[in-house]
Every structure is written in structure tokens, then in C-alpha cells.
GURONU-60263 format. One record per residue: residue number from 1; residue in three letters; y, z, x of N, C-alpha, C in turn. Coordinates in steps of 0.1 Angstrom, whole numbers, m for minus. Atoms other than C-alpha are relative to their C-alpha. Example, Ala and Ser with C-alpha at 12.3 -4.5 7.8 and 13.67 -1.06 7.14 Angstrom:
BEGIN
    n  res     nY     nZ     nX    caY    caZ    caX     cY     cZ     cX
    1  ALA    m12      0      9    m45     78    123     12      0      9
    2  SER    m11      0     m9    m11     71    137     11      8     m8
// end
This chain:
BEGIN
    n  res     nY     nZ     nX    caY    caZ    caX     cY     cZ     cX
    1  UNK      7     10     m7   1332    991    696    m11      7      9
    2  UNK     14     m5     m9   1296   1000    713     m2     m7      8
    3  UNK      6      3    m17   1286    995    748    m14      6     m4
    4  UNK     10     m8      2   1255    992    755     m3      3     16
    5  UNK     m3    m11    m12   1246   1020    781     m5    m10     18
    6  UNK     10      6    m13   1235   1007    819     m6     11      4
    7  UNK      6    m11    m10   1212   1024    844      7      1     14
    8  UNK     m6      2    m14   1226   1032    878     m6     10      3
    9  UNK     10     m8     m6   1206   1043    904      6     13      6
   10  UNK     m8    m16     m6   1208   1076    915     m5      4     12
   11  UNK      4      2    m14   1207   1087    949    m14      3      6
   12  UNK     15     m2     m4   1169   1100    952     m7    m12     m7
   13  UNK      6      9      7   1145   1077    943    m11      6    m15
   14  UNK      3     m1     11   1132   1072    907     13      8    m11
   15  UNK    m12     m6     11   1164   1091    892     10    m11     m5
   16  UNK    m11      7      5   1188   1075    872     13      5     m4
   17  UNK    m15     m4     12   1227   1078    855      1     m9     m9
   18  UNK     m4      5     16   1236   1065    822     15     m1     m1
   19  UNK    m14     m1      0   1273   1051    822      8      2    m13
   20  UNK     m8     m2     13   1286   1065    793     m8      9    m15
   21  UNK     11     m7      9   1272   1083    759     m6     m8     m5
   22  UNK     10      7      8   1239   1070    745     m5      8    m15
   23  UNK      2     m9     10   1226   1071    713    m18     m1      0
   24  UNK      9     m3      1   1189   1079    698     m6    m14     10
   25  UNK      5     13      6   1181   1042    693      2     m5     20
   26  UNK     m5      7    m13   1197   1031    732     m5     10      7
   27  UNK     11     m8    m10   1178   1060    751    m12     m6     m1
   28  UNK     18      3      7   1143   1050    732      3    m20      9
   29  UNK     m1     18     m3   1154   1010    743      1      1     21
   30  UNK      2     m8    m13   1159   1027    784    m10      3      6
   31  UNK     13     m2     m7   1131   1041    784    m10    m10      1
   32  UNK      6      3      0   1111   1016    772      3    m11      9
   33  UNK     m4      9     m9   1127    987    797     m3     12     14
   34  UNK      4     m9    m11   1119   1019    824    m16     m3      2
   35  UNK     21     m2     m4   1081   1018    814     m5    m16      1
   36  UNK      5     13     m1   1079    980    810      2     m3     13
   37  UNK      5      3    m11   1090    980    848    m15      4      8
   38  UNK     12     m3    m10   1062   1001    858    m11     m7     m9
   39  UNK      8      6      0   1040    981    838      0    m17      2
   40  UNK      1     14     m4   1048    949    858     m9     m7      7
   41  UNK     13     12     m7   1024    920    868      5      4     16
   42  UNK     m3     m4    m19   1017    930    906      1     18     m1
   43  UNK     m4    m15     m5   1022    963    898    m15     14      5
   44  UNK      9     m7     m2    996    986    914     m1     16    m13
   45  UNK     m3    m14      8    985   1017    884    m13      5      6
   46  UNK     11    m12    m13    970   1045    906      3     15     m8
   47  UNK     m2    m14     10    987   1074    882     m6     m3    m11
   48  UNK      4     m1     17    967   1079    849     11      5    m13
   49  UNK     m7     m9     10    994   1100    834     12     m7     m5
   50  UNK     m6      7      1   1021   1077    843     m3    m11     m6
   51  UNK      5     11     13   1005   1048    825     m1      3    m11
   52  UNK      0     m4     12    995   1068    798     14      4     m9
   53  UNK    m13      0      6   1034   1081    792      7    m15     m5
   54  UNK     m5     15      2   1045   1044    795     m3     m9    m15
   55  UNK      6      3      9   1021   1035    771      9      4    m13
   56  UNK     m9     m9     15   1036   1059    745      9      0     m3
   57  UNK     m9      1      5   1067   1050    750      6    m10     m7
   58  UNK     m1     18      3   1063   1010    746     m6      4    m16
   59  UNK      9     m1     14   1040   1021    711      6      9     m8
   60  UNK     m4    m11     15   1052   1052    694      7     m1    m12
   61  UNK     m9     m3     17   1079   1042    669     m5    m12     m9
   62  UNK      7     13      7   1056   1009    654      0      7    m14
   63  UNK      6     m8     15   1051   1014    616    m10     m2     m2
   64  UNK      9      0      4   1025    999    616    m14      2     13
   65  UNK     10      3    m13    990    995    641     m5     m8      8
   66  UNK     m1     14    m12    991    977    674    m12      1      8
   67  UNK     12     m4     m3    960    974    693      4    m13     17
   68  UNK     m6      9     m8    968    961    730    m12      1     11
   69  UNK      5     m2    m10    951    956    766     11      0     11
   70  UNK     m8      6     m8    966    962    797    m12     m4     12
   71  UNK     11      4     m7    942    939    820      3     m4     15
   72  UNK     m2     m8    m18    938    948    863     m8     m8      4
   73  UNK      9      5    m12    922    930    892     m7      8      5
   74  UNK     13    m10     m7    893    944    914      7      9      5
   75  UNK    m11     m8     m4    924    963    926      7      6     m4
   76  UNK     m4     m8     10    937    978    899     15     m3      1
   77  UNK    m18      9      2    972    955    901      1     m3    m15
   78  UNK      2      2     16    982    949    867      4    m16     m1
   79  UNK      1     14      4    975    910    855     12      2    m11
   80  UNK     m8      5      9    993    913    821     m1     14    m11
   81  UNK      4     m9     13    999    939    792      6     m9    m11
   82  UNK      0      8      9    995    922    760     m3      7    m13
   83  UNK      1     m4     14    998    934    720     m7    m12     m3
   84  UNK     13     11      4    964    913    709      3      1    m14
   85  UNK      1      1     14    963    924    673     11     12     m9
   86  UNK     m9     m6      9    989    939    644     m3      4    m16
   87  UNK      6     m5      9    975    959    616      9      7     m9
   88  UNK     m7     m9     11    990    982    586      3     13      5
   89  UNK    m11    m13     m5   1001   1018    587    m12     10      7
   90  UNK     14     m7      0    962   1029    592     m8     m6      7
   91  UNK      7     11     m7    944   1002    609      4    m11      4
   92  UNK     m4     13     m4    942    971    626    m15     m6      5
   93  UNK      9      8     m2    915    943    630     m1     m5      9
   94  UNK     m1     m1    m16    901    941    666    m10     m7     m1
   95  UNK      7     13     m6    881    909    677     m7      2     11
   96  UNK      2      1    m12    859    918    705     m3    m13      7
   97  UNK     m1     17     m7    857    878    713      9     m3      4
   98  UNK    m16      2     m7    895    875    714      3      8     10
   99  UNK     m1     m3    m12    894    900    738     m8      2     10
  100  UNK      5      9    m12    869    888    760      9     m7      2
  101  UNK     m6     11     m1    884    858    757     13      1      9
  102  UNK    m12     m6     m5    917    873    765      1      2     18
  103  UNK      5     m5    m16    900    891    799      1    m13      4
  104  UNK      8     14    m12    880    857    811     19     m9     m1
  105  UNK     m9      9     m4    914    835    804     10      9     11
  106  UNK     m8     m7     m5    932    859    824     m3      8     18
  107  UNK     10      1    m15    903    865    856      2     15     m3
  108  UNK      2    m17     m6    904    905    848    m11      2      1
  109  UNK     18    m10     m5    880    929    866      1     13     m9
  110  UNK      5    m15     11    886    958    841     16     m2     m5
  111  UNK     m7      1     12    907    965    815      3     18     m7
  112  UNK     m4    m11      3    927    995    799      2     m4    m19
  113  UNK     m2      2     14    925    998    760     12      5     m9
  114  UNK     m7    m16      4    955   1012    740      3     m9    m12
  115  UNK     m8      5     16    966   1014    705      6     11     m5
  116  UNK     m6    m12     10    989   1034    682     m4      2     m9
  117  UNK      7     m2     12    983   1053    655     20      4     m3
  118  UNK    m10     m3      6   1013   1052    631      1     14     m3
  119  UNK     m2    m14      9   1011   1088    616      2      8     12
  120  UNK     m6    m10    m11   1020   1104    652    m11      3      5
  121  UNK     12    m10     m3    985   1122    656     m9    m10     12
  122  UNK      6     11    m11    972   1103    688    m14      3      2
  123  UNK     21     m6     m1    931   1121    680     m5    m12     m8
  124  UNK      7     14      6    913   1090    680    m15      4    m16
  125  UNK      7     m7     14    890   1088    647    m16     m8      2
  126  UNK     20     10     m4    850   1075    645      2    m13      3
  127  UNK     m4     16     m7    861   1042    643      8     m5     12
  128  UNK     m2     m1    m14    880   1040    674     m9      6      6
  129  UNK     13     m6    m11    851   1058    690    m10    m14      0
  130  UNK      6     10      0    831   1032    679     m1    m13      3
  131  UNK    m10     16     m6    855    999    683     m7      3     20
  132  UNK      1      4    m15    854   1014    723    m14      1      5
  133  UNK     10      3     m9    819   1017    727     m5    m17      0
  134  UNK      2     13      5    814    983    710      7    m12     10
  135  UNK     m9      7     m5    842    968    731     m8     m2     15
  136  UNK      8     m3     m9    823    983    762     m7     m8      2
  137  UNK      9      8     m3    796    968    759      0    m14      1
  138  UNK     m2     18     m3    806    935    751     13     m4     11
  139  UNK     m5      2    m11    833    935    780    m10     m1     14
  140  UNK      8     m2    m13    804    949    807     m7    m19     m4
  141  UNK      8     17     m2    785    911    797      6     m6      8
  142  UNK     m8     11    m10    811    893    812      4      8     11
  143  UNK     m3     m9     m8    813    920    841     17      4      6
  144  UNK     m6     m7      1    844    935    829      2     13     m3
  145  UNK      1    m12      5    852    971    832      8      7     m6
  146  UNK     m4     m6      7    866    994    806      8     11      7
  147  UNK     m4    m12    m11    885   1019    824      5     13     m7
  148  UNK     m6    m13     11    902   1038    794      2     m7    m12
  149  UNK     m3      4      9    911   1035    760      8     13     m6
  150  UNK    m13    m13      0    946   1055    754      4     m6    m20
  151  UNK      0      2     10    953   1062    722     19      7     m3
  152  UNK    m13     m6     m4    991   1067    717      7      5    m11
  153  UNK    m10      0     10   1015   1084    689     10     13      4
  154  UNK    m11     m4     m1   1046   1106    685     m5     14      4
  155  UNK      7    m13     m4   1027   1136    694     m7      4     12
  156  UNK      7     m2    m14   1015   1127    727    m15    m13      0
  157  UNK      9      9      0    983   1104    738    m12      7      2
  158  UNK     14     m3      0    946   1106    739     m4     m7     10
  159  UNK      9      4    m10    926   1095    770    m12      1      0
  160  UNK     19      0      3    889   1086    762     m8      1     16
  161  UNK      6     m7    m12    885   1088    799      2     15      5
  162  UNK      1    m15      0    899   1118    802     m6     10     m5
  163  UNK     10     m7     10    878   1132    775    m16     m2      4
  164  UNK     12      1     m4    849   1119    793     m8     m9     m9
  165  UNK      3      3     10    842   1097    765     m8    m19      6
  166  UNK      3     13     m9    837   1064    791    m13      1      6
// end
């Protein structure tokens, strides 16, 4: 019979225990209920690195390509993280009107871009270069700002701000 594992706090803050043995599948389901709290509505994101792990852990095992926003107030509180569109093993078809749209119904002041890439390799490719300048621009009309566009797979992520690419 399987249990499934709990968390219990541990006495420093941010540490955890695990009541019993976990397997692959029930660590990977942990983590990812760990990173969905820190990306909760209200939640202030002030660490780049921390968001960007979070990211990778909610995206990495997809088979196929998810393309999401997580969208912030003038304060950088997080409004809502949202999987917009669901693609094949190689791409996915990205609307920059549904995601305006998305922003304005939602009152964000800027916006974080992320998508997986199924094959592991998180080095964004021309087309993703291109989607985020495209996205850019048509976000800045409605004076929403772009803040990154993280690109996530089993190999680690890509930060287009960090790359300077913003």
C-alpha cells in the first residue's frame, strides 16, 4: 500500500522533512506543490533565480511545448501564473493578442514570459528570440512591461534578461 509522502516543517525556516520514503514521481509532485507556493497570487518575486528554478520545476517533465505568463503589478506581486498555449514536442503557437488580452483582463504592469522546450536543452532558438521581441513590442502598446522571458528544460533555464537580450 503507498502513502503519499507529507511535508513537515523543519525547524529553520524554509527546510523541510518527508514522513517516510519517496519515490521519483512523489519528490518531482513536492517540489512542484513547493514552487507553486512561491508562485502564489500576492506573492511578492524579488529573487530572479528563485523564480526561474520554480519555473523549471512546474515545466520540465511536459512532452510536449507549453508557453505560459507569469503576470505582476507595478510591484512586482504576482497577479496569476497561467499555461496560455500547448504545442507539440518542438513548438507551440503563441497569440500575441491572447496575450495582451490575457495582461489587460488581468490589470498587469509587466509580465514574465516562460516556456519549455521538450528536448531538455533550455538555449532559446531564433524563433523564440523573435516571438520575444515581437511580444515586447506589442505588450509596451498597452504599457505593459516584459521583464524576462525564461526558457526552461531538464538541463537548467535560460534568462533573456539575464543575457541581456531585454
Amino acid at each position: 500500500m503507498e502513502t503519499n509522502p507529507q511535508l513537515i516543517a523543519g525547524e529553520d525556516p524554509g527546510t523541510y522533512r518527508v514522513n517516510g520514503d519517496v519515490t521519483d514521481a512523489q519528490l518531482l509532485h513536492l517540489g512542484k506543490m513547493l514552487a507553486r507556493r512561491k508562485l502564489r497570487k500576492g506573492n511578492k518575486l524579488t529573487d530572479p533565480t528563485a523564480v526561474h528554478r520554480c519555473l523549471q520545476t512546474l515545466m520540465l517533465d511536459y512532452p510536449y511545448e507549453v508557453f505560459g505568463t507569469l503576470l505582476l503589478d507595478n510591484r512586482h506581486k504576482l497577479i496569476a501564473f497561467d499555461e496560455l498555449f500547448r504545442g507539440t514536442i518542438d513548438g507551440a503557437a503563441v497569440y500575441p493578442r491572447e496575450v495582451i488580452k490575457h495582461a489587460i483582463t488581468h490589470n498587469a504592469a509587466a509580465v514574465i514570459l516562460v516556456h519549455n522546450h521538450p528536448s531538455g536543452d533550455p538555449e532559446p532558438s531564433d524563433a523564440d528570440k523573435r516571438l520575444t521581441r515581437r511580444l515586447k513590442e506589442a505588450l509596451g502598446l498597452v504599457d505593459v512591461r516584459v521583464l524576462d522571458h525564461v526558457v526552461v528544460g531538464y538541463d537548467g533555464y535560460t534568462s533573456f534578461a539575464e543575457r541581456g537580450w531585454l
